[in-house]
N, C-alpha and C positions, 0 to 999 in steps of 0.2 A: 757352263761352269761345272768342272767337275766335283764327284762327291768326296769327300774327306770321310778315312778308312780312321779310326778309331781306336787304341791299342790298351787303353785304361780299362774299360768294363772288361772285355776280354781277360787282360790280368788281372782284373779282381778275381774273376770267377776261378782262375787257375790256385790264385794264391788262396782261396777258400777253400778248393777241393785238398791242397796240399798240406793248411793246415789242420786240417780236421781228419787224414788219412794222421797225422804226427800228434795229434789228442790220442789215439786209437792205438799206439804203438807205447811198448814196455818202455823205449830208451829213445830221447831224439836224435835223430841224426848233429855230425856237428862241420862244421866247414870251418876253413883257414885260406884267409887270403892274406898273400903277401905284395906288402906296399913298395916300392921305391922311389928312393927321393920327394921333392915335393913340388909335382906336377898339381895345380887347383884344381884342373879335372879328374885326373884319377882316386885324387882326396874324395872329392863330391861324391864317384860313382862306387868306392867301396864306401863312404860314409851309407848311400844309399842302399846297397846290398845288408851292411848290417842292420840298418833299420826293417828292411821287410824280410831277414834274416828270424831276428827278435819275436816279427809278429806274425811269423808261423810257426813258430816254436823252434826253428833251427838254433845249435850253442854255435857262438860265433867268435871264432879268434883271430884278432890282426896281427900282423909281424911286420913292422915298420921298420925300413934299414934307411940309411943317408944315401944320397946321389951315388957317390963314391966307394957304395961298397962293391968288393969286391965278388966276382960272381961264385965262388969257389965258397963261399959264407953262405949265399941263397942255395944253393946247392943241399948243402949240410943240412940247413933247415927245411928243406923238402924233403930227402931224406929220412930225416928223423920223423914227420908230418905221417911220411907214410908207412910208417912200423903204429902210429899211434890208431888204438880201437876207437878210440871215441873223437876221431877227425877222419871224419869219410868223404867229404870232397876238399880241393885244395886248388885255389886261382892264383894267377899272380897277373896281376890288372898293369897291362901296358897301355903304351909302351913303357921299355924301359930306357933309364938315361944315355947308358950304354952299354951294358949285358947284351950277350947274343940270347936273345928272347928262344929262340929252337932250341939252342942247349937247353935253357934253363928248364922250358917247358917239357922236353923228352925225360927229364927228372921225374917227373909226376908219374906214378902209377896210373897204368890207364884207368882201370876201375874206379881210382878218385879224380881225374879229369876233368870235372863238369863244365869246364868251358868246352871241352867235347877239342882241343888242339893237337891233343898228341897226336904225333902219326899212327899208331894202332887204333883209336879212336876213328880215324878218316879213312881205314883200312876196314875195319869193322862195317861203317856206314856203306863203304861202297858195295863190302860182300854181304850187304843184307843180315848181316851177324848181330845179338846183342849187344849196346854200346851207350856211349853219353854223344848225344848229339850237340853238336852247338848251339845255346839258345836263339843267339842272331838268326840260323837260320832255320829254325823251330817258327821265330816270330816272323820272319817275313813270309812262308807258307802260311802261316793262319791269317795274315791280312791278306792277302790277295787269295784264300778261299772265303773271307768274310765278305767280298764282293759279289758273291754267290752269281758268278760268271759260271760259263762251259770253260773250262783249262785245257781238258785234251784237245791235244796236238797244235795248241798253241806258240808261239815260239817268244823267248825271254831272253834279254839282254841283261849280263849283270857284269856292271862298272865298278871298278875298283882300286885300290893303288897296287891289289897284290892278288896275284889268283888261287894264294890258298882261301882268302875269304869266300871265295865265287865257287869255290869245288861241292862242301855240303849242302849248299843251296840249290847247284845244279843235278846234284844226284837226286834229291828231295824232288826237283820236278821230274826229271826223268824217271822218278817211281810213278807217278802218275799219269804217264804219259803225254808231258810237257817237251818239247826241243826248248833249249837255251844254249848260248856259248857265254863264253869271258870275253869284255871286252876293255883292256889297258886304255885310261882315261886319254894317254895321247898317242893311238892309236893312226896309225894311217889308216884314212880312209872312214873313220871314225864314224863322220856323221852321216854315212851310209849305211854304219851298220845299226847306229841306232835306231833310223827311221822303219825300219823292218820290225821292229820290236813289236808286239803284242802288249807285250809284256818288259818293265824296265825297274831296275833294283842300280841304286848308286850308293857308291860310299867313296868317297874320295876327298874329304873334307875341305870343299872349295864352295864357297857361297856363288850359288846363282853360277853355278858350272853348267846345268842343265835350262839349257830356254825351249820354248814350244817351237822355236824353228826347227829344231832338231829331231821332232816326233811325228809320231802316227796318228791319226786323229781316234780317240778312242783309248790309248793307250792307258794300261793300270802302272801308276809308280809307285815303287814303295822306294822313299828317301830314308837313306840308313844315317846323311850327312847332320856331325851337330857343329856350327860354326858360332859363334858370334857376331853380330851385324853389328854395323855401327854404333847403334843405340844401345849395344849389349842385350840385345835381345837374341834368343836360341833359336836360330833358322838350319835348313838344312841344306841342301847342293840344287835341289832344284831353284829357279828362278818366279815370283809369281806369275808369271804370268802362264806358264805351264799348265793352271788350271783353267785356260780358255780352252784348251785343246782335249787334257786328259780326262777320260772317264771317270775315273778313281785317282786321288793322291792318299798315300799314308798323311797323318798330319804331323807335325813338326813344330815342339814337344808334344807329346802323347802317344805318341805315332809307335815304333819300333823300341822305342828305352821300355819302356814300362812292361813289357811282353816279353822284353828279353831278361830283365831282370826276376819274372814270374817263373821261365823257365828253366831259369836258374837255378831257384830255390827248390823245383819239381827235379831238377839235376840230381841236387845233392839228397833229395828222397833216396831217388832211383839209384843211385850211388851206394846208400848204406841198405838198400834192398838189392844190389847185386852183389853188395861181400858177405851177404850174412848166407 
């Protein structure tokens, strides 16, 4: 049975070093997420970013539009977001209803970027330059170094529905001298290339996409998936029974939410300690 990778203490410890570097500071930093429509998930996980927003001292402003608005609105209001001093990071939690999400996102100044999406942010990351990282994949390196494995020159598979998700996480290993590729969830050939894996990272939000027939015996997964099961309980893409096989699973919830949202809040530090 393998061992379950842990994401809560971890973000404690983040969120405590963050709040207390924002005790320490003249002015706190402030973030602005903008909502659309009214997706229950995306309500949930900005409702959560302002709660651990609040309790590290981040000021926190929502901007809530209807389904229907039109993109050239969110626009303005980014815009305007990023002339303001006292909103130094700025999200906009998708998906969206139908906005082309890259427009809207290449709006954001990279310096307030803290989902780390813009393209000069993924450009930054690649040339080793200053920048905002992506929390996702902030959080999925610290769980699969929390396994306190050997990583070098290991090789990592990361599943996805879209390979900008898989780019900063693959760069993030290849700093440390990890191989990994992308692999498109319906991939020819697919479950060839999973079983090669070391190392496996999914997000593709399909419950029980991932079974142990498809693995390496040993392998680390860290599950990015949050679905709903029947029972309305939060599972992730892996299948249970994956932990007969793998050495390490993230857990699911606990797992990747909680560590990405910590790295979040450490974003929007780093944010208003890169425009000052």
């Amino acid at each position: 049975m393998s061992e379950l990778i842990r994401g809560s203490a971890i973000a404690h410890r983040i969120l405590e070093k963050t709040k207390n570097t924002i005790g320490e500071s003249e002015k706190p930093p402030g973030l602005a997420a903008i909502l659309v429509g009214d997706d229950e998930a995306s309500h949930l996980y900005v409702d959560l970013k302002e709660r651990s927003a609040k309790e590290v001292g981040i000021y926190f402003e929502k901007i809530a539009f209807p389904a229907d608005v039109k993109q050239e609105v969110i626009i303005s209001a980014i815009e305007e977001l990023n002339t303001r001093e006292d909103i130094h990071g700025i999200l906009v939690q998708l998906p969206l209803p139908t906005q082309d999400a890259d427009a809207v996102i290449a709006t954001i100044h990279p310096d307030k970027d803290v989902d780390g999406f813009h393209q000069i942010s993924q450009e930054r990351l690649s040339d080793d330059r200053p920048g905002l990282v992506p929390p996702v994949a902030l959080s999925v390196m610290r769980l699969i170094q929390a396994t306190n494995q050997p990583l070098k020159d290991k090789h990592a598979v990361v599943v996805s529905n879209n390979p900008i998700f898989a780019e900063p996480i693959l760069r993030l290993m290849h700093s440390i001298g990890m191989g990994g590729n992308y692999v498109a969830p319906d991939a020819g050939a697919f479950e060839a290339k999973l079983r090669v894996a070391d190392i496996l990272v999914v997000a593709v939000g399909r419950e029980g996409f991932i079974t142990k027939s498809l693995l390496k015996e040993g392998v680390i997964i860290i599950d990015v998936g949050t679905n709903r099961n029947e029972f309305g309980k939060l599972v992730g893409d892996c299948d249970t029974d994956v932990r007969e096989i793998a050495g390490f699973k993230s857990a699911v919830p606990g797992g990747v939410g909680p560590l990405t949202v910590a790295y979040l809040m450490n974003n929007v530090l780093k944010a208003q300690q890169m425009q000052k």
